[in-house]
C-alpha positions as CSV (number, residue, x, y, z in Angstrom):
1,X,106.7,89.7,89.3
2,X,110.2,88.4,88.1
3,X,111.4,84.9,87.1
4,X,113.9,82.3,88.2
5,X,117.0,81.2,86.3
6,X,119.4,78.4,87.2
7,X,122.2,81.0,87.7
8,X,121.9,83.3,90.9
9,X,121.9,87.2,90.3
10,X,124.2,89.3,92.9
11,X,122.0,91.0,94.8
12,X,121.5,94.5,95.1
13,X,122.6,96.7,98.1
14,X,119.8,98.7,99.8
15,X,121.1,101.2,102.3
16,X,118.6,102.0,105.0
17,X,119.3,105.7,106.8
18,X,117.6,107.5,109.7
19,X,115.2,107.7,112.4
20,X,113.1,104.9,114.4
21,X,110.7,104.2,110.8
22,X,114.3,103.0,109.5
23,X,115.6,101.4,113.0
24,X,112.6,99.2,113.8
25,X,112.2,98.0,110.3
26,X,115.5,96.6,110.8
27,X,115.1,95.6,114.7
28,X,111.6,94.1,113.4
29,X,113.1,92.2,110.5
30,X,110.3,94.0,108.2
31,X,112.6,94.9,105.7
32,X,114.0,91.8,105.2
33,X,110.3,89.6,105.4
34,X,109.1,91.9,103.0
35,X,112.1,91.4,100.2
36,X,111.4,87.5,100.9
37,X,108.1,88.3,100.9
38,X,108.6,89.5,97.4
39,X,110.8,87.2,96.5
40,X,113.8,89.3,96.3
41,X,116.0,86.8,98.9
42,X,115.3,83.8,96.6
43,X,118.9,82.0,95.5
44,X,117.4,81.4,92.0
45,X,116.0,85.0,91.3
46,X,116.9,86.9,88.5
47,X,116.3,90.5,90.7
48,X,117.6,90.0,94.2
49,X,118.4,92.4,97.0
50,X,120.4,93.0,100.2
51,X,119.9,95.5,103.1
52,X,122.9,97.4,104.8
53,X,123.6,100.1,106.8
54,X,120.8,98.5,110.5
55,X,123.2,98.8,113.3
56,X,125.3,101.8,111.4
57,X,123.3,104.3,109.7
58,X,119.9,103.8,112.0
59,X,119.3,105.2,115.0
60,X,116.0,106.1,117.2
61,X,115.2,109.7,118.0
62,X,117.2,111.2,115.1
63,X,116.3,114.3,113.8
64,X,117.5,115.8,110.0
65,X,120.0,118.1,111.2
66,X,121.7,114.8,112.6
67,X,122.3,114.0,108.5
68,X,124.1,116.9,107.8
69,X,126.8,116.4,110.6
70,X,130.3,114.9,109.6
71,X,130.3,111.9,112.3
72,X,127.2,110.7,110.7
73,X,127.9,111.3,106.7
74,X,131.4,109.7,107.6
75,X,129.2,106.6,108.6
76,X,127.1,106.8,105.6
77,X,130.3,107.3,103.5
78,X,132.0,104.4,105.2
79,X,129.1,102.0,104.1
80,X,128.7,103.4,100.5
81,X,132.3,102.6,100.0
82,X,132.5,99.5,101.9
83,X,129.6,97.6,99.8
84,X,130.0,98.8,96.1
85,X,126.4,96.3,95.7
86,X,124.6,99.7,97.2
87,X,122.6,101.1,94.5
88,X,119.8,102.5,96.6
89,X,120.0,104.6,99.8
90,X,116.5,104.1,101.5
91,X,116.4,107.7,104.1
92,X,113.7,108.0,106.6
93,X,114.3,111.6,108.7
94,X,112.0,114.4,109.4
95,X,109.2,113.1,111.7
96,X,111.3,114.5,115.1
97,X,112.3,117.8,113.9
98,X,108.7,118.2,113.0
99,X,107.3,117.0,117.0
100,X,109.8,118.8,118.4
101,X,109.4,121.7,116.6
102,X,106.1,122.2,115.1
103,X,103.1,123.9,117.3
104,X,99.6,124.1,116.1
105,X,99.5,128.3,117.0
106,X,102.4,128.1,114.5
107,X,102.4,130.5,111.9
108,X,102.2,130.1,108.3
109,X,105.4,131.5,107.9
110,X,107.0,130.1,111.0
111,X,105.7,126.5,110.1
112,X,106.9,126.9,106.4
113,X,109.9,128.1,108.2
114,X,110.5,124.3,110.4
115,X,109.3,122.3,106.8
116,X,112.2,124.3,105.3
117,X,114.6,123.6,107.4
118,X,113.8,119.7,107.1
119,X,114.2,119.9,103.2
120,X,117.3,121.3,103.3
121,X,118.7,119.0,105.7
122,X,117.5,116.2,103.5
123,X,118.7,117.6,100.2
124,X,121.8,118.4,102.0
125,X,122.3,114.9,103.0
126,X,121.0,113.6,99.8
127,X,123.7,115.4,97.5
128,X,126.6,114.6,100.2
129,X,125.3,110.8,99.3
130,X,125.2,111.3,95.3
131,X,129.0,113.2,95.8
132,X,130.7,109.8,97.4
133,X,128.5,107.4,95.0
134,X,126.9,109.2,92.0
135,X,125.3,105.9,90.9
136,X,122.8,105.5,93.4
137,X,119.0,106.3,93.7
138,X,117.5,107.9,96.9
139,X,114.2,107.2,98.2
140,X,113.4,109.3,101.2
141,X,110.3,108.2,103.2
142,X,108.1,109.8,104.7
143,X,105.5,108.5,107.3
144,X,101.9,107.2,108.2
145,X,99.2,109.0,110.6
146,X,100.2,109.2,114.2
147,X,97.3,107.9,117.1
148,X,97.9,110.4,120.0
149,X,94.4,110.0,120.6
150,X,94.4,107.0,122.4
151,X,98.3,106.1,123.3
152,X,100.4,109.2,125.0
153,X,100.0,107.3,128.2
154,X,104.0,107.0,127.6
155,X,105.7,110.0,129.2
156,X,108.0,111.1,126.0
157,X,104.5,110.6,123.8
158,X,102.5,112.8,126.9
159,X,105.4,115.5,126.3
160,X,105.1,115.6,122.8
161,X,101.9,116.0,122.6
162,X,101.9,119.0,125.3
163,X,105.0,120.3,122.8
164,X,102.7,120.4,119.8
165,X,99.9,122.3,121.8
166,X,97.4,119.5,122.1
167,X,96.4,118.8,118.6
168,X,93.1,117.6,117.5
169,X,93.8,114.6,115.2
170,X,92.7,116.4,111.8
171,X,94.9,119.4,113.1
172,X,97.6,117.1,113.5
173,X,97.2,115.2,110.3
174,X,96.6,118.2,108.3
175,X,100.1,119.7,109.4
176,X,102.2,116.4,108.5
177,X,100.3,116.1,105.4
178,X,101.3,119.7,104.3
179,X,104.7,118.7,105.2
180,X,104.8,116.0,103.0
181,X,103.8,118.3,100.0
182,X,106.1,120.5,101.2
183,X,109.0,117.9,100.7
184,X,107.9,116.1,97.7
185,X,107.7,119.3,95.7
186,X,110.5,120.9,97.2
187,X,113.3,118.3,96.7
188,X,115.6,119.0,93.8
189,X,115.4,116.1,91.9
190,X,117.1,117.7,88.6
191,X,119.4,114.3,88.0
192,X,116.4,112.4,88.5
193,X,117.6,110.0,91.3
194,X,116.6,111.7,94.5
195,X,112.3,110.8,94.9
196,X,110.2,111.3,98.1
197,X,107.1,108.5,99.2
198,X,104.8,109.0,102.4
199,X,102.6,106.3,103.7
200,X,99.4,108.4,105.0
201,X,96.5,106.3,104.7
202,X,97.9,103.2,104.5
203,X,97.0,101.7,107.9
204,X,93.6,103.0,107.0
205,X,93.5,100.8,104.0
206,X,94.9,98.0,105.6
207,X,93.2,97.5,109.1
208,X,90.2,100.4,108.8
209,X,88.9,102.3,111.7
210,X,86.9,99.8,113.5
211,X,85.2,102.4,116.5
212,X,84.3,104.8,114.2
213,X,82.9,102.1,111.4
214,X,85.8,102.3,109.4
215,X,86.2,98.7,107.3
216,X,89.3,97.5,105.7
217,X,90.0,98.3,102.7
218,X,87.5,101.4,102.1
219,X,89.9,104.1,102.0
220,X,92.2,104.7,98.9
221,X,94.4,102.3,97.7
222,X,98.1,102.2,98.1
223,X,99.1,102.5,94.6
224,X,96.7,106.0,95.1
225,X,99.2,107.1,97.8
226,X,102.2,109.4,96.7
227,X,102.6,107.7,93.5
228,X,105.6,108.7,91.4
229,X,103.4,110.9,89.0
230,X,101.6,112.5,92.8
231,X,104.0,112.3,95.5
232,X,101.8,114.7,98.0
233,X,99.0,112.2,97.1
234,X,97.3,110.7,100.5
235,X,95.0,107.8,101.5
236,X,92.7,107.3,104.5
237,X,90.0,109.8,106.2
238,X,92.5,112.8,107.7
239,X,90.3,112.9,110.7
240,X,90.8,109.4,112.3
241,X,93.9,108.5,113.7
242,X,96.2,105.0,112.5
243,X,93.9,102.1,114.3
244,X,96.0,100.0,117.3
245,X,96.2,97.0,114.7
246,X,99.0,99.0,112.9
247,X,100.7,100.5,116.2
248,X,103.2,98.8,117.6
249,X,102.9,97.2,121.2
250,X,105.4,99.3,124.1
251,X,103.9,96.9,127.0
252,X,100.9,94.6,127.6
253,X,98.7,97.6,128.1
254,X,100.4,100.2,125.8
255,X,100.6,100.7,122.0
256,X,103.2,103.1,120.4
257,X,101.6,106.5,119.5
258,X,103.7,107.4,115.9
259,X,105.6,103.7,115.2
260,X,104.1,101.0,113.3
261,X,103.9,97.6,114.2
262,X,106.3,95.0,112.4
263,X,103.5,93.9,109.9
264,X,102.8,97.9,109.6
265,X,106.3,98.9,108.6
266,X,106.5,95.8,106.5
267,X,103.2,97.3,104.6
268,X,105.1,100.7,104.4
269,X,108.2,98.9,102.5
270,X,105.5,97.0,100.5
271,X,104.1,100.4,99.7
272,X,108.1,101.8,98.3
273,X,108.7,98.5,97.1
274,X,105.6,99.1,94.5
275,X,106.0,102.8,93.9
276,X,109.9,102.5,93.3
277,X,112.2,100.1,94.4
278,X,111.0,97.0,92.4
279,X,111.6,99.2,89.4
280,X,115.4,100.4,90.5
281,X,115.9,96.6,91.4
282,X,115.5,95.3,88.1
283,X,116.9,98.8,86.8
284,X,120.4,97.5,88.8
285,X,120.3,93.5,88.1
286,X,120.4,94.0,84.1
């Protein structure tokens, strides 16, 4: 992976921004477990790496359009200027515009239409970010298959899912996954330091589908999921939902229908860690 020296690098700043994903990866301590994980919090390492931004730029239940108001880019601005050691702005957005506005009788056109509005949001907030600190990558993240199957026994979940018209699973699936294509061909990445990652099949590699005969580690492998060179790329059988080994636990009795659990969103950051940031780490500690 990297080497050790005698002499402790400065670590490198990692901004997180966004929604839940980005929240309870910080809540969780999944970010951080992972980067130790890697070896990245280390004293000795050559390549090490710091996140920011938890109890300032997260928040649960935010939606894109949140990004592009000026309360919230002054408190992205504030932390970009505050630690000078960012040099990567980690952005996860999209997933609640897209429940509370997507439908399955949704047209082409009108779903294009809600998919649009998401990019531009995320560009939007992307080239606000580049403006204040020109320096700095963005990876904007995308997510992994939902389970309304078996958990909207949570009232917000139960309304959601009446919102969206009562998917099947592969209906479901099939409309985030052509979201994601929609983003990661659709962000302008001219200057080469805005790139987009999703996570859909991951939980499938990881844990399987065990009641419909599913084993670990059958589906695609996560360096076949939205790679660099195939962003849109995804993993995992689009008709089976994530398995309740990756959800994350509400109660005794209830699992979370769209969140991970903390080993699940350490996996996701596993999964960006491979496909970009261990190369922008060692890109930044030269």
């Amino acid at each position: 992976m990297f080497s050790f020296s005698a002499q402790a690098a400065e670590p490198v700043g990692i901004l997180v921004v966004g929604d839940s994903w980005a929240w309870l990866s910080c809540q969780f301590g999944s970010f951080d477990a992972e980067l130790k994980h890697q070896g990245y919090k280390s004293e000795n390492a050559e390549v090490r790496a710091k996140i920011y931004g938890c109890n300032q730029t997260t928040e649960g239940g935010l939606k894109s359009y949140h990004l592009v108001e000026e309360k919230y880019q002054y408190k992205i601005r504030e932390q970009l200027l505050k630690h000078e050691d960012v040099k990567i702005v980690y952005i996860s957005a999209g997933g609640n515009d897209f429940s509370k506005y997507w439908n399955k009788q949704n047209t082409e056109a009108e779903e294009t239409a809600i998919f649009e509005k998401i990019r531009s949001h995320l560009q939007n907030v992307s080239d606000f970010i580049l403006s204040v600190r020109p320096d700095v990558k963005i990876l904007i993240t995308g997510y992994d298959y939902p389970n309304f199957k078996d958990f909207i026994q949570i009232k917000p979940y139960k309304e959601k899912f009446e919102n969206m018209g009562r998917p099947s699973v592969l209906e479901l699936n099939s409309a985030l996954l052509r979201m994601a294509a929609y983003l990661s061909t659709r962000l302008n990445n001219s200057a080469g330091n805005i790139n987009y990652i999703h996570h859909y099949g991951l939980m499938h590699y990881y844990y399987g589908q065990k009641k419909y005969g599913l084993e670990k580690k059958q589906t695609a492998h996560p360096s076949l999921i939205s790679s660099p060179d195939s962003p849109e790329s995804f993993g995992g059988d689009i008709s089976m939902e994530t398995p309740p080994e990756g959800c994350m636990r509400v109660t005794k009795k209830y699992l979370d229908a769209f969140h991970l659990s903390p080993n699940g969103f350490q996996k996701a950051f596993r999964h960006s860690i491979y496909m970009y940031l261990a190369e922008w780490l060692e890109e930044f500690s030269r």
